[in-house]
N, C-alpha and C positions, 0 to 999 in steps of 0.2 A: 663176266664178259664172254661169248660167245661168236665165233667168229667162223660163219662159211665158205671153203674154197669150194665152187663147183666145178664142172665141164673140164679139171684138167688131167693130164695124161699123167698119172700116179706111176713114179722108177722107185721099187721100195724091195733089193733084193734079199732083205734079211725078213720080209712079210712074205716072200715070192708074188708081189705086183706089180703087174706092167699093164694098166689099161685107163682108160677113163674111169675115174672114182670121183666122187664127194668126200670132203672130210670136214666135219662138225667140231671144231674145237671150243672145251669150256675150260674155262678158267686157268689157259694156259696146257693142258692136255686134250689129246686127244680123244674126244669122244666116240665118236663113229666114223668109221671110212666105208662107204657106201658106192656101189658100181649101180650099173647103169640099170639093173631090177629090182631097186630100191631108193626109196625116195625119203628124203631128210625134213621132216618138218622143218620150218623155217621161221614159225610165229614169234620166238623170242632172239633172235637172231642179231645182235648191235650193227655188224657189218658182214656183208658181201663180197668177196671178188672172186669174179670172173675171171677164170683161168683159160678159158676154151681157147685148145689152139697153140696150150704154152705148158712144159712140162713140172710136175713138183714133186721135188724131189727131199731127200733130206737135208738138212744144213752142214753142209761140209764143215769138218774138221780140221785143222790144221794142225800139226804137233810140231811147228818150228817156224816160231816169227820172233820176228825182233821189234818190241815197243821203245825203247831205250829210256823207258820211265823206269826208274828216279834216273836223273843226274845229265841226260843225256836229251836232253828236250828238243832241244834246236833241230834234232834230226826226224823226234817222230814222239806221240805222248800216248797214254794209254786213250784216250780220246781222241786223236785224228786215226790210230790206230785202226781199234774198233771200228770208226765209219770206211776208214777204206777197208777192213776186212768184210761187213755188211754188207757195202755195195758188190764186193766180190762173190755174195751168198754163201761166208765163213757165218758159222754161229758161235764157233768154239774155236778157241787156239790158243798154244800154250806157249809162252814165253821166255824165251831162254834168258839167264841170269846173270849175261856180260855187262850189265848198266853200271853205275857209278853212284850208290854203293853197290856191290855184286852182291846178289841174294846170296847169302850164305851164314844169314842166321837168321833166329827166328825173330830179332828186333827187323831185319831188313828183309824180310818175308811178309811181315806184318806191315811193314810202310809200303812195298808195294800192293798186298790185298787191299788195304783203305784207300790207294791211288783207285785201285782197279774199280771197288763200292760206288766212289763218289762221279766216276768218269766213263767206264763203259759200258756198250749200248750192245755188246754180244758176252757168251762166255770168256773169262780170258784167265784162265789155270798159270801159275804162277812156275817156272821151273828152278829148283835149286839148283847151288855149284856144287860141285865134286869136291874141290877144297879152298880152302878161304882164300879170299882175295882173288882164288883161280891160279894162285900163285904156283900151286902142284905140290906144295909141303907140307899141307897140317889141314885134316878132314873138316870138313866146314860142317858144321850142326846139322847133320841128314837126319839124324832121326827124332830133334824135336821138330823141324819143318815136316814131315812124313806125319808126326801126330798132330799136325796142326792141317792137316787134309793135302800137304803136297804128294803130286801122281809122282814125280820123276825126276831125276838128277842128273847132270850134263856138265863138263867142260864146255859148253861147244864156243867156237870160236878157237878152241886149241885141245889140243888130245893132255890128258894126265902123263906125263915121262915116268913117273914113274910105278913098276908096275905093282908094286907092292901094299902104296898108297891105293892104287887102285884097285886091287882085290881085296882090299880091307872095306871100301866103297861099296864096289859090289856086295859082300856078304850082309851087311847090312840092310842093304837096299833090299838083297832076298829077304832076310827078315822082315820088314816091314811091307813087304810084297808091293813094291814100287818099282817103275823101270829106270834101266839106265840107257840116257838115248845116247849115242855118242859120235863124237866129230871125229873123225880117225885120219889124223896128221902126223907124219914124227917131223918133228920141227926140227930136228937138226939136219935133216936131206932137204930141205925145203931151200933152202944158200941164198935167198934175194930173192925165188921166182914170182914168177908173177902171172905167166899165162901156160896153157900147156907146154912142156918142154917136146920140138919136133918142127919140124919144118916151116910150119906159119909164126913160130918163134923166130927162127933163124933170122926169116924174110924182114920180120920187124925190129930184128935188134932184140928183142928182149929177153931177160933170163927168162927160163922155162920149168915147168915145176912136173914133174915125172910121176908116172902110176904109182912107184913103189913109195912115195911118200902116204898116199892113202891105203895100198896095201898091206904094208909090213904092219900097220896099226890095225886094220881091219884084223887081219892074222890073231894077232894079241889078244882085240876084244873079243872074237869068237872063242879064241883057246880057252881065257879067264871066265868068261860065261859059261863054259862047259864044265869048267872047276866048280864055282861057286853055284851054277844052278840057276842064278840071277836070269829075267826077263832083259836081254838085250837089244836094243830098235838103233840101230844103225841111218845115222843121218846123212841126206845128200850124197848117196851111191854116185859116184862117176864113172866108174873105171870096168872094163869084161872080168877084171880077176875077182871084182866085189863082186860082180854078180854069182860067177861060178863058185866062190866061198860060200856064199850063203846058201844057195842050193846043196850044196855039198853038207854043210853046220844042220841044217834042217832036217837032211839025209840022216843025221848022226845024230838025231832027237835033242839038238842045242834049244834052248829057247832063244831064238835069232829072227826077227824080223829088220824088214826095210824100205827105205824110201829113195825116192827120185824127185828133183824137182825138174820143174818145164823145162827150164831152160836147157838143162843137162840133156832132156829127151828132145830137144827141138833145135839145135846148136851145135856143130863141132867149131873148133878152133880155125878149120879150114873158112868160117861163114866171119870171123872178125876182119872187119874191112881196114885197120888201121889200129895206130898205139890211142884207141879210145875205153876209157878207165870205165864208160858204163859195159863193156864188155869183160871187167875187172869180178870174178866171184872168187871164193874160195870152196871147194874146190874148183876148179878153171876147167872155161869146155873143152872137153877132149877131143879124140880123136874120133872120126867117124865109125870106126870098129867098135868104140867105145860106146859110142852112141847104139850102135845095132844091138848091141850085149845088152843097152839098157831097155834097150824097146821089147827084145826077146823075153827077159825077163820080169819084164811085165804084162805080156802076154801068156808067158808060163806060170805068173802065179807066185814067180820066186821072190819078185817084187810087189809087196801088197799095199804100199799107200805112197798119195803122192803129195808133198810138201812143198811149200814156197820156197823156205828161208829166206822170208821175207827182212831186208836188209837196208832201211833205208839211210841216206846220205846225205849232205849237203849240196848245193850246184857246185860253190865251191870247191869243196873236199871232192867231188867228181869231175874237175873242168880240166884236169892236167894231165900229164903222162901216168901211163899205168903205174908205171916206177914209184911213184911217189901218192896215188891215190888209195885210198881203204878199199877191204873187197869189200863187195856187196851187189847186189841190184834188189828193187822192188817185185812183191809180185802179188799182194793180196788179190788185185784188181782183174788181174791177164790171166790167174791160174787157170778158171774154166775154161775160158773160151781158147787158147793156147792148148789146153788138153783136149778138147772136144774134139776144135781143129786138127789135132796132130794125132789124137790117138782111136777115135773114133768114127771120124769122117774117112781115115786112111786104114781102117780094117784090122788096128793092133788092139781093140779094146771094144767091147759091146759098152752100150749105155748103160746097162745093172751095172757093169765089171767097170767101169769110169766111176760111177755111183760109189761101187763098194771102196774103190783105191781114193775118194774123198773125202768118204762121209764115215761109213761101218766099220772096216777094217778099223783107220783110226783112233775111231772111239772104242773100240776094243782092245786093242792095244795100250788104251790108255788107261782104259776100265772105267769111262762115264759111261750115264746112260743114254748114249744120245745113238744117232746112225740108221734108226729106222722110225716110220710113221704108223706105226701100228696103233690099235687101239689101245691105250693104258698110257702110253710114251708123251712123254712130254715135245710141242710142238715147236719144234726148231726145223723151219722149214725154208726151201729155197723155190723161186717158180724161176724158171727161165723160156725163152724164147731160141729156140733150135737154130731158125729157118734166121735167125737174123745176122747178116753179116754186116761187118764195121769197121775203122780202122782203127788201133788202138790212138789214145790222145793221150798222152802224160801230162798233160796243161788240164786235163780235166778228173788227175787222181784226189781223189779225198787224200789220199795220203802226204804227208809232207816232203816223201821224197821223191824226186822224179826221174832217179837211177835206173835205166832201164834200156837193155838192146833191142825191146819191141816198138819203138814208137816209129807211127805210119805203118806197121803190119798190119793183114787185113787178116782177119779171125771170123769163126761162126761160133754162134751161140752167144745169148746177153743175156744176163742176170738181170730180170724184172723186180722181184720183192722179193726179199729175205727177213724172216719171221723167226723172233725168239723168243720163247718160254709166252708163243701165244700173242706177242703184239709186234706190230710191224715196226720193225727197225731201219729196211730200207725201202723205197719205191721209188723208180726210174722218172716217175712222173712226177 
């Protein structure tokens, strides 16, 4: 199989390109990437497309979604997944382990990889739990899942309480040289809340849930990383003091990376219009200082990737007071165009440095091979449309949930086709 993109505008900042290229793909890798003084034979060629006009990029990454395969279907399967991550131009993404049964051995490691075989249409990397059940008492099987090709281990959905269990976690994990991504809660300061605790709390009644809940845990997981040495990736940054930890952890040669999702970057608390549960995440938007801290340090570098936490819901389970609704919102669908919109049309992010916070960093952090389009590299590719603006629809996600505080926002940039391992998984047409 053989497959030609010509005429499009090649963002590949781990190749350093940025121009119109050709790329000749065979049998699912790259074969040639060709600029504009150089011409690609075409004679054996199965398909075509015409890119001129529209930019391709690599297939974004994701290292935090929620499929809720096994146990939890109704809300989202490794198949409806997959196509709303596709249409989003994800090729890769790695699933965290709160389902029903909770991955945390290598029988329920194994039933969700054969879900994933039989059903999805992108990468989709499987993540263990920290400990069984997630219950936070008794180490869950890291290290036959780890020889069975798992990348990474996580609570997420709730932090390990206890820290003992969790540097037994960690050193293992350095052993087998896998990451730990982590959700950093202390759930006992957490008393009920539900949206940030602060003023637009107040206004609405509602308990309010404070920095130092994601603080004092962040604190912890840098300090234990520092002990153990272990590869730490910090999920769902909210707060200025995550930021300046990690700069600081970094400074002190931790191994500490981190993430932000949209919402966090494009949202304070001051922008929820009322007690409406798709405004419900955990961590809850913050303040707008919180917000500045996040944008800064994604513009500094100190923040290298951006992640969904892709979360979806029922109408249902999202139709009531916050009080009583799951966190979560959707976002395979909005990440790009939400980040284009917010981080590089408004000057906090060049298109490479968007690129690398989707695609490269990611995959490197995760240690696949995926993140750039170079010659040799297998073809996980994304084209999109710049110049196109739209308003987002949640009536029209692939995804099964329609959780979400963007619908009617107007965005730029749309994901045209997204191409994995060489054949096209999505097309807008």
């Amino acid at each position: 199989m053989e497959l030609l993109i010509k005429n499009g505008h090649l963002i590949d900042p781990e190749a350093n390109r940025d121009g119109i290229h050709d790329i000749l793909i065979k049998d699912g890798i790259i074969d040639i990437v060709a600029g504009k003084s150089k011409n690609i034979v075409t004679d054996s060629v199965d398909k075509v497309i015409d890119a001129k006009g529209l930019y391709v990029m690599p297939g974004f990454v994701d290292l935090h979604v929620h499929f809720r395969d096994p146990g939890l279907t109704y809300k989202e399967t490794v198949k409806s997944g997959s196509h709303a991550a596709a249409a989003g131009g994800y090729t890769s993404v790695f699933c965290m382990p709160n389902t029903k049964p909770v991955i945390d051995s290598v029988e329920n490691y194994e039933l969700l990889t054969n879900i994933i075989k039989c059903d999805s249409h992108i990468n989709v990397y499987p993540v263990g739990a920290v400990t069984k059940g997630q219950q936070g008492n008794e180490l869950a099987e890291i290290e036959d899942m780890a020889d069975m090709g798992m990348k990474a281990i996580s609570e997420d959905g709730k932090s390990v309480m206890n820290s003992a269990i969790y540097r037994r976690a960690m050193n293992i994990a350095k052993e087998k040289n896998i990451t730990v991504f982590a959700h950093c809660e202390d759930i006992n300061l957490v008393e009920g809340g539900v949206m940030n605790a602060g003023k637009r709390a107040d206004e609405l009644g509602l308990p309010g849930i404070s920095n130092a809940v994601e603080d004092i845990i962040t604190a912890r997981d840098i300090l234990l990383a520092k002990e153990t040495g272990v590869k730490l990736h910090l999920c769902h940054c909210s707060t200025k003091d995550s930021v300046f930890m990690v700069k600081a952890a970094k400074e002190a040669g931790v191994a500490v990376t981190a993430e932000v999702c949209p919402h966090h970057f494009t949202l304070s608390d001051e922008d929820i219009p009322g007690d409406d549960a798709n405004y419900k995440m955990n961590p809850p938007l913050r303040s707008r200082e919180d917000v500045e801290a996040l944008l800064n340090g994604l513009n500094e570098g100190i923040i290298e990737v951006i992640s969904t936490d892709h979360a979806p819901h029922s109408a249902e389970e999202k139709s009531g007071s916050m009080k009583n609704a799951p966190f979560g919102i959707v976002g395979l669908e909005t990440s790009f165009a939400l980040s284009y919109s917010e981080l590089v049309c408004k000057g906090v992010l060049s298109l490479p440095g968007l690129v690398r916070c989707m695609s490269t960093n990611p995959a490197k952090i995760a240690g696949i091979d995926r993140g750039s389009l170079a010659e040799g590299k297998i073809a996980d590719i994304v084209i999109v449309d710049l110049d196109r603006e739209y308003k987002i629809d949640p009536s029209s996600f692939r995804s099964k949930g329609r959780n979400t505080p963007f619908g009617g926002r107007t965005v730029r940039g749309k994901v045209v086709k997204t191409i994995v391992n060489g054949y096209e998984v999505y097309s807008e047409e």
